[in-house]
PyMOL Python script that loads the backbone (N, CA, C, O; Angstrom):
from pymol import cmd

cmd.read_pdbstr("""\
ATOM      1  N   UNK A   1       0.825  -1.185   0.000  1.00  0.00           N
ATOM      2  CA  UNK A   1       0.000   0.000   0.000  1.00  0.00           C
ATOM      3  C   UNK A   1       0.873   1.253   0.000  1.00  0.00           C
ATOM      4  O   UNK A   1       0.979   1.898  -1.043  1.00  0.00           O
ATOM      5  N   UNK A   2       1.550   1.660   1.194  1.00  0.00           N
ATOM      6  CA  UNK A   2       2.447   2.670   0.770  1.00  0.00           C
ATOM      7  C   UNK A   2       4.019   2.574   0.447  1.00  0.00           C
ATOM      8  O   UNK A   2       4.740   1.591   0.617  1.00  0.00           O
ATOM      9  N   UNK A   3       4.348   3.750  -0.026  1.00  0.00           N
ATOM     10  CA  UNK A   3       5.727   2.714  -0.686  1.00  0.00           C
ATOM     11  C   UNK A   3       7.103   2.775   0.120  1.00  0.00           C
ATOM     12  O   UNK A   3       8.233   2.514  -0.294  1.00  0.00           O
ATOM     13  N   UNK A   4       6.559   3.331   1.806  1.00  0.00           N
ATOM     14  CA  UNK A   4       7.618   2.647   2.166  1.00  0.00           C
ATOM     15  C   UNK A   4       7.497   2.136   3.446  1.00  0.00           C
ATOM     16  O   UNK A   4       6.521   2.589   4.044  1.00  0.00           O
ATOM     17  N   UNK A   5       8.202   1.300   4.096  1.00  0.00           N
ATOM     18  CA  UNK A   5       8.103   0.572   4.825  1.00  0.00           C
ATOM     19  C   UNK A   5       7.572   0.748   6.232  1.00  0.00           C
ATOM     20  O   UNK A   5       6.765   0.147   6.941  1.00  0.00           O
ATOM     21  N   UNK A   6       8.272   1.708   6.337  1.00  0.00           N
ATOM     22  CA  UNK A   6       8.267   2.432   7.649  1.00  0.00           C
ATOM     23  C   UNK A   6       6.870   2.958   8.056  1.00  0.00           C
ATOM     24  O   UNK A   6       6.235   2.721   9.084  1.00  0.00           O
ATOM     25  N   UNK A   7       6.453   3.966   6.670  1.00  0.00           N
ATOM     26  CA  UNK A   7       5.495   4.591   6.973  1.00  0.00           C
ATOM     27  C   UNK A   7       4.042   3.393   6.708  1.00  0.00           C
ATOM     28  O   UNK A   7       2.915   3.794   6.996  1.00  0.00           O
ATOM     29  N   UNK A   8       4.206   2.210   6.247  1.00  0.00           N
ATOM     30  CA  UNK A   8       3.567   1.647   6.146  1.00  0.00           C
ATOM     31  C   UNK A   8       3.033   0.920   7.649  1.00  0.00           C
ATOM     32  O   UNK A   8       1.956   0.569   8.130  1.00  0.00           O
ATOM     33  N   UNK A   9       4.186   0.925   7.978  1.00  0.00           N
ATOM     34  CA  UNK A   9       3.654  -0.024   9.061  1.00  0.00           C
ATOM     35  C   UNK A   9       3.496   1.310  10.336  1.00  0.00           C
ATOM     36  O   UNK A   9       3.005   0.746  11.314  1.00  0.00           O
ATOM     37  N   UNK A  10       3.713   2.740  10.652  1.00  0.00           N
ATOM     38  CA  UNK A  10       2.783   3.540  11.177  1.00  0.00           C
ATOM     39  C   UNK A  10       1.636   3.179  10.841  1.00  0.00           C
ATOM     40  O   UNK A  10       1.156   2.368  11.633  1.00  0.00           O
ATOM     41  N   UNK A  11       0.904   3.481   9.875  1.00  0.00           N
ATOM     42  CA  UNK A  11      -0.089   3.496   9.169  1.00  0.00           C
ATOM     43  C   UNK A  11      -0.991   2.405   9.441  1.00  0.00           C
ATOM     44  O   UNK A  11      -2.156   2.652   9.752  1.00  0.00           O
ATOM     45  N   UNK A  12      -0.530   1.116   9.347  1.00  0.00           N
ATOM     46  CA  UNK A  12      -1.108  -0.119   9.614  1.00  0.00           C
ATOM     47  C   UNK A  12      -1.126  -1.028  10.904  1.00  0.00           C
ATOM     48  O   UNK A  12      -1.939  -1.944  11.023  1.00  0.00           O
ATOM     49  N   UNK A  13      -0.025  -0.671  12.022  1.00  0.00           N
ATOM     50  CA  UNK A  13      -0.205  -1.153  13.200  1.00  0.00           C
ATOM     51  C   UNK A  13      -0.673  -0.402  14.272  1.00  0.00           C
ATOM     52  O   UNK A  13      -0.031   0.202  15.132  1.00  0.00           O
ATOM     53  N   UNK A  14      -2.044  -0.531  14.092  1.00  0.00           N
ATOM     54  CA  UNK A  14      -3.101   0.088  14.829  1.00  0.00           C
ATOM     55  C   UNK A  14      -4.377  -1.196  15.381  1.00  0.00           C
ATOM     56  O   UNK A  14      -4.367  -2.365  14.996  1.00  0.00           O
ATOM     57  N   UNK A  15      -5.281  -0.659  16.238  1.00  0.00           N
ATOM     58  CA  UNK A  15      -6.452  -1.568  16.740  1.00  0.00           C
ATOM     59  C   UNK A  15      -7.949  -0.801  16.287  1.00  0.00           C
ATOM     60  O   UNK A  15      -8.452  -0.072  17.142  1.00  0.00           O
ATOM     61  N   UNK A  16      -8.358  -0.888  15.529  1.00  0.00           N
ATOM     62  CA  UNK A  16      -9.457  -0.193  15.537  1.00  0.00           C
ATOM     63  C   UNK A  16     -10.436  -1.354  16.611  1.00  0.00           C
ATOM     64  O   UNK A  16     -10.309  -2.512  17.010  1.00  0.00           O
ATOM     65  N   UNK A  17     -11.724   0.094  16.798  1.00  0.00           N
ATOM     66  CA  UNK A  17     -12.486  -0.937  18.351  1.00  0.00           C
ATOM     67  C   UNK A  17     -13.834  -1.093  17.182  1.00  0.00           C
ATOM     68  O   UNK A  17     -14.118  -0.236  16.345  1.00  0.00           O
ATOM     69  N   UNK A  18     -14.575  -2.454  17.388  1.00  0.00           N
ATOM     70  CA  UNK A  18     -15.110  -3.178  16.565  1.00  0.00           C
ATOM     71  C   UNK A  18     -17.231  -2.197  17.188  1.00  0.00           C
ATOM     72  O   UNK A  18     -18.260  -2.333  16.526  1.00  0.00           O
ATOM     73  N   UNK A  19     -17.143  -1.610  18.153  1.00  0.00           N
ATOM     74  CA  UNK A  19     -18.503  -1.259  18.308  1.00  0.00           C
ATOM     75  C   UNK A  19     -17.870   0.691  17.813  1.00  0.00           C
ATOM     76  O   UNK A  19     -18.545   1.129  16.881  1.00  0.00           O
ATOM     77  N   UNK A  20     -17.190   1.319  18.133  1.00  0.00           N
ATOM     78  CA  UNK A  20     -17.335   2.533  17.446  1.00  0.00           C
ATOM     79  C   UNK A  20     -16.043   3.160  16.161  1.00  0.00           C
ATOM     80  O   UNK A  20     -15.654   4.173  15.581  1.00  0.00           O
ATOM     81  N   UNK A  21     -15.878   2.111  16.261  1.00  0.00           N
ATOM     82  CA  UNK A  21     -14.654   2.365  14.562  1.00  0.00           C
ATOM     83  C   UNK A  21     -13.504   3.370  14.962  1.00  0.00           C
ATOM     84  O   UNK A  21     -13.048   4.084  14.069  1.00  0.00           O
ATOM     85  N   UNK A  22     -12.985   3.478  16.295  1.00  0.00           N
ATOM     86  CA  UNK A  22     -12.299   4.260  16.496  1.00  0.00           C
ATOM     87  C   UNK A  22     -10.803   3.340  16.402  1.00  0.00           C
ATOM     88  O   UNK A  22     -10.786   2.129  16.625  1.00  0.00           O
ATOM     89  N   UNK A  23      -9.563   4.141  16.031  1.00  0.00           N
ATOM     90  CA  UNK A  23      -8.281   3.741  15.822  1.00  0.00           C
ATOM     91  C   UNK A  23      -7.734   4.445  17.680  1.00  0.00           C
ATOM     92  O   UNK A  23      -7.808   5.498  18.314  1.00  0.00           O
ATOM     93  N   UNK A  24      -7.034   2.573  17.921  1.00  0.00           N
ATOM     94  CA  UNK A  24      -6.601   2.932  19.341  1.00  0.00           C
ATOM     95  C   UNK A  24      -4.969   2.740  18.923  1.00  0.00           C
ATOM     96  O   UNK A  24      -4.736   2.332  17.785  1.00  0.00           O
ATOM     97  N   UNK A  25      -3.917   3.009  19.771  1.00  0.00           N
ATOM     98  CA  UNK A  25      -2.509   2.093  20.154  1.00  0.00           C
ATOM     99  C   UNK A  25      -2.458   0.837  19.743  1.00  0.00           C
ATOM    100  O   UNK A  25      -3.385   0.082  20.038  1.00  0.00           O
ATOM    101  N   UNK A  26      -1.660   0.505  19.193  1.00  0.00           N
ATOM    102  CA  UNK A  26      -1.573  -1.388  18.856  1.00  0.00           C
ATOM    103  C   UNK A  26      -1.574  -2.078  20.311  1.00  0.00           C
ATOM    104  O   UNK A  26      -2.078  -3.159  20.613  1.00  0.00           O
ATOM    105  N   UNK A  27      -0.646  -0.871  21.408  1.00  0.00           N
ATOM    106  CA  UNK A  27      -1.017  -1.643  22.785  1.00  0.00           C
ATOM    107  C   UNK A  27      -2.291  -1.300  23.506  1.00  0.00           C
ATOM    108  O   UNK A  27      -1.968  -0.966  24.646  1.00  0.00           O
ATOM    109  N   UNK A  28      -3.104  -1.258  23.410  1.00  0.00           N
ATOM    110  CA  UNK A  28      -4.148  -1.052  23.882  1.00  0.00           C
ATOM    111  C   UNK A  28      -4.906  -1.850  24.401  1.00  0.00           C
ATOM    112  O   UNK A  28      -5.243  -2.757  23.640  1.00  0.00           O
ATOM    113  N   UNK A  29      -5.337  -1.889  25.440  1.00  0.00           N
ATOM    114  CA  UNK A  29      -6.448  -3.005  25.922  1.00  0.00           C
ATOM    115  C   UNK A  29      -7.850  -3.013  25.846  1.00  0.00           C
ATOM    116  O   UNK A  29      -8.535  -4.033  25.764  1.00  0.00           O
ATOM    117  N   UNK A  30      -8.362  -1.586  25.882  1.00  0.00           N
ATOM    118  CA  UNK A  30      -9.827  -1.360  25.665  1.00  0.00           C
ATOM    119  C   UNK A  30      -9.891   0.236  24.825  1.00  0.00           C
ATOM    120  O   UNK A  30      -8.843   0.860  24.992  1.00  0.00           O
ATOM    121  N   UNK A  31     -10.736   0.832  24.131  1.00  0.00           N
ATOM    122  CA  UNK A  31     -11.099   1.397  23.273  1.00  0.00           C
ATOM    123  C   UNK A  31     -11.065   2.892  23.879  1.00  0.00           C
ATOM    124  O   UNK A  31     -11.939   3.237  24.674  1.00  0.00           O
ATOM    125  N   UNK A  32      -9.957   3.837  23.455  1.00  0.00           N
ATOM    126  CA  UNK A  32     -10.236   5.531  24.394  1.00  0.00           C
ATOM    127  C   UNK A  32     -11.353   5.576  24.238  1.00  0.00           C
ATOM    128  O   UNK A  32     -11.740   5.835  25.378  1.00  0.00           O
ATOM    129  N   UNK A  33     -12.442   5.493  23.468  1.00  0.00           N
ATOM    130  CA  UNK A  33     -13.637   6.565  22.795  1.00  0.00           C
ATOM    131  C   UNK A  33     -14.939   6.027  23.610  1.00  0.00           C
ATOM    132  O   UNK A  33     -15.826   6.741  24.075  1.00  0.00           O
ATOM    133  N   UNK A  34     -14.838   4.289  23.695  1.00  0.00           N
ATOM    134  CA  UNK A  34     -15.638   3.388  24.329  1.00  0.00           C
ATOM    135  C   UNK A  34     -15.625   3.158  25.100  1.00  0.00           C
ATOM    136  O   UNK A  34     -16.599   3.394  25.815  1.00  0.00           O
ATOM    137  N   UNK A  35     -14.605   2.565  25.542  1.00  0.00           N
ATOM    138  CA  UNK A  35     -13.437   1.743  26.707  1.00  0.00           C
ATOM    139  C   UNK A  35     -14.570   0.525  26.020  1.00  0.00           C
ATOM    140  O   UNK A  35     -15.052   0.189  27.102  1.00  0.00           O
ATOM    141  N   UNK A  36     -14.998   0.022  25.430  1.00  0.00           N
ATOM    142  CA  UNK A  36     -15.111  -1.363  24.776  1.00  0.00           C
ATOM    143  C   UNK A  36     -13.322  -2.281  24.490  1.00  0.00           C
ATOM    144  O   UNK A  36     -12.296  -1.812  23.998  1.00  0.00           O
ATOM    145  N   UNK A  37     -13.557  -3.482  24.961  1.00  0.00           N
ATOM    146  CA  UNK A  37     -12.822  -4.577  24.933  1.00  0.00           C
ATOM    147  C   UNK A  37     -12.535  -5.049  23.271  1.00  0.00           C
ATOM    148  O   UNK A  37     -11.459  -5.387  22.777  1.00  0.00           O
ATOM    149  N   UNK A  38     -13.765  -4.955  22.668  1.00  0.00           N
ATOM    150  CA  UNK A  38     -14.134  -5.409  21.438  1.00  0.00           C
ATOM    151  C   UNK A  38     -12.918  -4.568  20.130  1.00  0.00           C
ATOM    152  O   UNK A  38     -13.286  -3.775  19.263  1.00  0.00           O
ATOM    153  N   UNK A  39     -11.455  -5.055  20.362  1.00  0.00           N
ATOM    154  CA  UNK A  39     -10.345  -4.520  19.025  1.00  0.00           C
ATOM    155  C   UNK A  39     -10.266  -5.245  18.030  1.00  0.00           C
ATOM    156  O   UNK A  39     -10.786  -6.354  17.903  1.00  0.00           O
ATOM    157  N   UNK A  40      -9.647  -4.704  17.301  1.00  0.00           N
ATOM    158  CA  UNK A  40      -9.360  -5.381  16.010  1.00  0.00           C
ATOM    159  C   UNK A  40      -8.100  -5.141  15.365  1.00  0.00           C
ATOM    160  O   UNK A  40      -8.154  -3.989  14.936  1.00  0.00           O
ATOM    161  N   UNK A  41      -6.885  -5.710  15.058  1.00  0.00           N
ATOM    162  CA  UNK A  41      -6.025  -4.914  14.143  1.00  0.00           C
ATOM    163  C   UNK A  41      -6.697  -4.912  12.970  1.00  0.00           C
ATOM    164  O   UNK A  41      -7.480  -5.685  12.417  1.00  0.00           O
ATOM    165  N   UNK A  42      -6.043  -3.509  12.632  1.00  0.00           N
ATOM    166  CA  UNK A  42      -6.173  -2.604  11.644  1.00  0.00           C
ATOM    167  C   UNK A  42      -6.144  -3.774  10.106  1.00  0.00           C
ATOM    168  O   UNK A  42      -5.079  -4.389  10.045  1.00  0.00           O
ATOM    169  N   UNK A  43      -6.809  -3.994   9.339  1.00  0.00           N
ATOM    170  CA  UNK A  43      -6.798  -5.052   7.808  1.00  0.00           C
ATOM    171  C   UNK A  43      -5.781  -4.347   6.769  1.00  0.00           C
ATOM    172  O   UNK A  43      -6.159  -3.211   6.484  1.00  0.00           O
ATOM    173  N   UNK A  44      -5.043  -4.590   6.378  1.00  0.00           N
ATOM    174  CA  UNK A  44      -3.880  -4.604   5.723  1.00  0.00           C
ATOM    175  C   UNK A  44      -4.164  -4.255   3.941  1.00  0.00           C
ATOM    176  O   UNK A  44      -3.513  -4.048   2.916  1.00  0.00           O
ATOM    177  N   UNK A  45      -5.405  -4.345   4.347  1.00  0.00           N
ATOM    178  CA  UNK A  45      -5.873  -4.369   2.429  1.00  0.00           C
ATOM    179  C   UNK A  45      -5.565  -5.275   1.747  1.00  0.00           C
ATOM    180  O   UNK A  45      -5.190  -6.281   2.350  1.00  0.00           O
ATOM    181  N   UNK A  46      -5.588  -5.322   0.136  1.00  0.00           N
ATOM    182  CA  UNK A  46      -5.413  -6.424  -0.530  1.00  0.00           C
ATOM    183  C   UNK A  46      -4.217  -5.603  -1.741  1.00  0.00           C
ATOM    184  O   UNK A  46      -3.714  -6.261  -2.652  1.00  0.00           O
TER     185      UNK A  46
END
""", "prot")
cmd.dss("prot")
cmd.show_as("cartoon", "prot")
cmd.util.cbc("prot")
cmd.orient("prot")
């Protein structure tokens, strides 16, 4: 996706939270916006 590495993986190692679509910390345990449990890493595209 982007063309370089670095900024790719800023970009992509993230948790979005699965009830309000918010982008947390990759370390994160529950959701700033929610505090929902419910993360997800970020999908990488195709």
């Amino acid at each position: 996706m982007a063309r370089f590495p670095e900024a790719e993986e800023r970009l992509l190692n993230k948790l979005i939270c699965m009830h309000c679509k918010a982008r947390n910390a990759p370390r994160a345990k529950r959701c700033r916006k929610c505090n929902s449990k419910a993360l997800r890493p970020k999908s990488r595209g195709a």
